[in-house]
C-alpha positions as CSV (number, residue, x, y, z in Angstrom):
1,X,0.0,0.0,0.0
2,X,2.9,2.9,0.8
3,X,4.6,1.5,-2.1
4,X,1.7,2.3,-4.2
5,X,0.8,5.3,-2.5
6,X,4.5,6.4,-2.6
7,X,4.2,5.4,-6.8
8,X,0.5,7.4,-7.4
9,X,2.5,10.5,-5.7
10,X,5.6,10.3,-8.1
11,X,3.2,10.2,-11.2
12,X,1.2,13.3,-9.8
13,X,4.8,15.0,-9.3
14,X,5.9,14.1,-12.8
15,X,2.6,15.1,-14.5
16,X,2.5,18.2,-12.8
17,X,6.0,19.0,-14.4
18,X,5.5,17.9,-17.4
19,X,2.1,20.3,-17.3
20,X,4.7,23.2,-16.3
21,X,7.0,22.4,-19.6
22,X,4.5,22.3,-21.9
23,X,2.8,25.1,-20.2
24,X,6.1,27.2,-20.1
25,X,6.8,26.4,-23.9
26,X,9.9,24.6,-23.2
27,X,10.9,21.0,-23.9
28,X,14.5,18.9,-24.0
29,X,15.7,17.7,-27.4
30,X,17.9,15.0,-26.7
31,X,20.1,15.7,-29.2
32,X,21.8,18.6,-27.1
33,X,20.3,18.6,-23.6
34,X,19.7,22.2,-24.3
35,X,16.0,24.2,-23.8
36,X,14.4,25.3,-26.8
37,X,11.0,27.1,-26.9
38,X,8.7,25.3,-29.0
39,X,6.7,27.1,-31.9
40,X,3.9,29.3,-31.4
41,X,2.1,26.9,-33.4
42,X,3.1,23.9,-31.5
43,X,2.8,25.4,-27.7
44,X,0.0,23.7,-25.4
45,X,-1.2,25.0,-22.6
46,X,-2.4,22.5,-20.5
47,X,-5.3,23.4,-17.7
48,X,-6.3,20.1,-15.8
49,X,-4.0,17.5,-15.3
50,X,-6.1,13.9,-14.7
51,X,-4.1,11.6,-12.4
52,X,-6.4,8.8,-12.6
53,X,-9.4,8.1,-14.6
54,X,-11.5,9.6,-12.8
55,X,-10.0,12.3,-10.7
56,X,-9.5,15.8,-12.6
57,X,-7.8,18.3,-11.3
58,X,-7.1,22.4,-11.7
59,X,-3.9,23.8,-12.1
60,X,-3.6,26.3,-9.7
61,X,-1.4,29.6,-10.8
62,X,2.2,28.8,-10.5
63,X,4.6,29.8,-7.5
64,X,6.6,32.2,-9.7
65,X,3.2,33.5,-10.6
66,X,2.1,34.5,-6.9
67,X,5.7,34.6,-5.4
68,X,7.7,36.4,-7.7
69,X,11.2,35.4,-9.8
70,X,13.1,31.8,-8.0
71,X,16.3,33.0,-5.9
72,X,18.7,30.9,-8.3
73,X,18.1,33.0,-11.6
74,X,19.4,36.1,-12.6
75,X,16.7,38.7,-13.6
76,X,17.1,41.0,-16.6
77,X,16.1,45.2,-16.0
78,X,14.5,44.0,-13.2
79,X,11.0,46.1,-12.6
80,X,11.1,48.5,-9.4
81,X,10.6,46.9,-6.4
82,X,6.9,47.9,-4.8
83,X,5.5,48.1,-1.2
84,X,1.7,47.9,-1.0
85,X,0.3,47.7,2.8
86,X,-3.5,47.8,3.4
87,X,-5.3,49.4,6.5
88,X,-4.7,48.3,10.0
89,X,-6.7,45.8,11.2
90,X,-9.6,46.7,13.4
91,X,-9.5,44.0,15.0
92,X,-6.2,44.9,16.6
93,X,-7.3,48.4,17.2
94,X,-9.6,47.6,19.4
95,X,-7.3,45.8,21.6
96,X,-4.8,48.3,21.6
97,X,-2.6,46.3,18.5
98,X,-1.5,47.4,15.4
99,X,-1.7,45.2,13.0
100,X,-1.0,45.8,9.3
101,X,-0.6,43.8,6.2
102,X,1.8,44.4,3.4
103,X,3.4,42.7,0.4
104,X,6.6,43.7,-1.6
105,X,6.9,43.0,-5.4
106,X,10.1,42.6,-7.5
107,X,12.0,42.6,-3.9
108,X,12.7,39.3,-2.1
109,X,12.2,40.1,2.1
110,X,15.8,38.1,3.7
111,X,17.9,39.2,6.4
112,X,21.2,39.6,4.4
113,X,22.9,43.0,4.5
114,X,25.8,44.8,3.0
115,X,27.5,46.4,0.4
116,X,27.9,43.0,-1.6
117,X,24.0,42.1,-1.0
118,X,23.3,44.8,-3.2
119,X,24.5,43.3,-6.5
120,X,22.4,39.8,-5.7
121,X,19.6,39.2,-8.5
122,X,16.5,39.1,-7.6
123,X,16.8,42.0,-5.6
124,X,16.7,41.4,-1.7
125,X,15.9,44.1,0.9
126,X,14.0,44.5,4.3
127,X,11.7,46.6,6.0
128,X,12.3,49.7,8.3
129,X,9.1,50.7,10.9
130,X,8.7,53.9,12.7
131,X,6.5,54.8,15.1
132,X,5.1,58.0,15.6
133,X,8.4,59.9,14.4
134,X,10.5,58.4,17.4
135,X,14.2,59.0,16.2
136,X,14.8,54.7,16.2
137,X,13.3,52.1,14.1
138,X,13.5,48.3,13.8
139,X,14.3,46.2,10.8
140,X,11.7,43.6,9.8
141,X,13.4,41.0,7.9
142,X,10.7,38.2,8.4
143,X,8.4,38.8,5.2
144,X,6.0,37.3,7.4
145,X,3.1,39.6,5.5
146,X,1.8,41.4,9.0
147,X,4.1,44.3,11.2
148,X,2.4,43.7,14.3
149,X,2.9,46.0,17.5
150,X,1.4,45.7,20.5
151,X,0.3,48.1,24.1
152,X,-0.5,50.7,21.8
153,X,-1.8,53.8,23.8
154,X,-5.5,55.0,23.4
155,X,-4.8,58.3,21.2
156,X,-3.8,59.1,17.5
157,X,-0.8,57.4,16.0
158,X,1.3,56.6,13.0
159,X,3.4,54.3,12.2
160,X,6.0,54.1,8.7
161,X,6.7,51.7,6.8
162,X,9.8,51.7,4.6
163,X,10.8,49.1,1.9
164,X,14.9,49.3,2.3
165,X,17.5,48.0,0.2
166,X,20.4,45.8,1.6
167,X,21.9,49.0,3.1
168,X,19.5,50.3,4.6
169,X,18.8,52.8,2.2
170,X,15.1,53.9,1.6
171,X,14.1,52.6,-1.9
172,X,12.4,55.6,-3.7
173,X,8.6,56.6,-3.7
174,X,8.4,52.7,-1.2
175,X,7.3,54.1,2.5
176,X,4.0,54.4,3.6
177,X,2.9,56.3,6.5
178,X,-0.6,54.9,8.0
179,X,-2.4,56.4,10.6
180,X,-4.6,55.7,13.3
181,X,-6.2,55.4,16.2
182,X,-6.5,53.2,19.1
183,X,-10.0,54.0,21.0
184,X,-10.4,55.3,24.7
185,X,-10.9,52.0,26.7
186,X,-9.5,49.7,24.4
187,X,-7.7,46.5,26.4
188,X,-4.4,46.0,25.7
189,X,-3.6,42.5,24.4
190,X,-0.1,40.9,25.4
191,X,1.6,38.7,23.2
């Protein structure tokens, strides 16, 4: 039974590959082990892949798709990097925690810094956070998609979010400022 299990696991694997290739254009002539896109008029894009008779399944949209370019690949004029954060969760107000979401585009979050970090392709960087204009911030290197801070005082607040390269430099036109307010009475939540 593991055996087969183990077996019907492998084919899925290889199917779904093979669904990638095909889907990507790209196939091996063994001739020269080398890739070669296939012609327009050849190219199939595959959308279910069937892993028995009677189980179909979608192809969901690929990990390059919703995670951006693989570490081990060199990227080409790579686009800007991006910082998008939505509103604070009210959730969190409420309780006295700030809690925002954000995602970063063309930039890969990792806590590698220096001089020599900037020439890596794709590009890598961090966050800085700021709150309410103090003179210190922290890095957030986690990419964990939420900046949470807790024991928030009741009162009017901001907090800055910077998208940084290696150095610590500010990436142009890539900090936010959101602002807020924790209500009168709210209980503070501890972590």
């Amino acid at each position: 039974m593991i055996d087969s299990t183990r077996n019907t696991r492998l084919q899925l694997s290889m199917l779904s590959l093979i669904t990638v290739v095909l889907s990507l254009g790209l196939f091996v002539d063994s001739g020269n082990a080398q890739g070669n896109k296939l012609k327009a008029d050849q190219k199939e894009t595959a959308t279910t892949v069937t892993s028995t008779p009677t189980e179909e399944k979608t192809i969901a949209p690929s990990a390059k798709d919703i995670r951006g370019a693989s570490p081990y690949v060199a990227i080409e004029n790579e686009p800007p990097p991006k910082l998008i954060v939505d509103d604070p969760l009210p959730e969190g107000l409420a309780i006295g925690v700030f809690w925002v979401q954000y995602r970063v585009e063309n930039l890969h979050i990792v806590p590698v810094f220096g001089r020599g970090a900037l020439q890596v392709s794709p590009r890598i960087g961090h966050l800085h956070i700021i709150v309410d204009d103090l003179p210190w911030w922290w890095a957030d290197t986690s990419d964990n998609n939420t900046v949470d801070i807790a024991n928030i005082p009741p009162g009017q607040h901001k907090v800055k979010i910077e998208l940084v390269d290696a150095n610590h430099n500010v990436i142009p036109g890539q900090s936010k400022t959101i602002s807020f307010t924790i209500p009168k009475g709210a209980s503070h939540h501890s972590h």
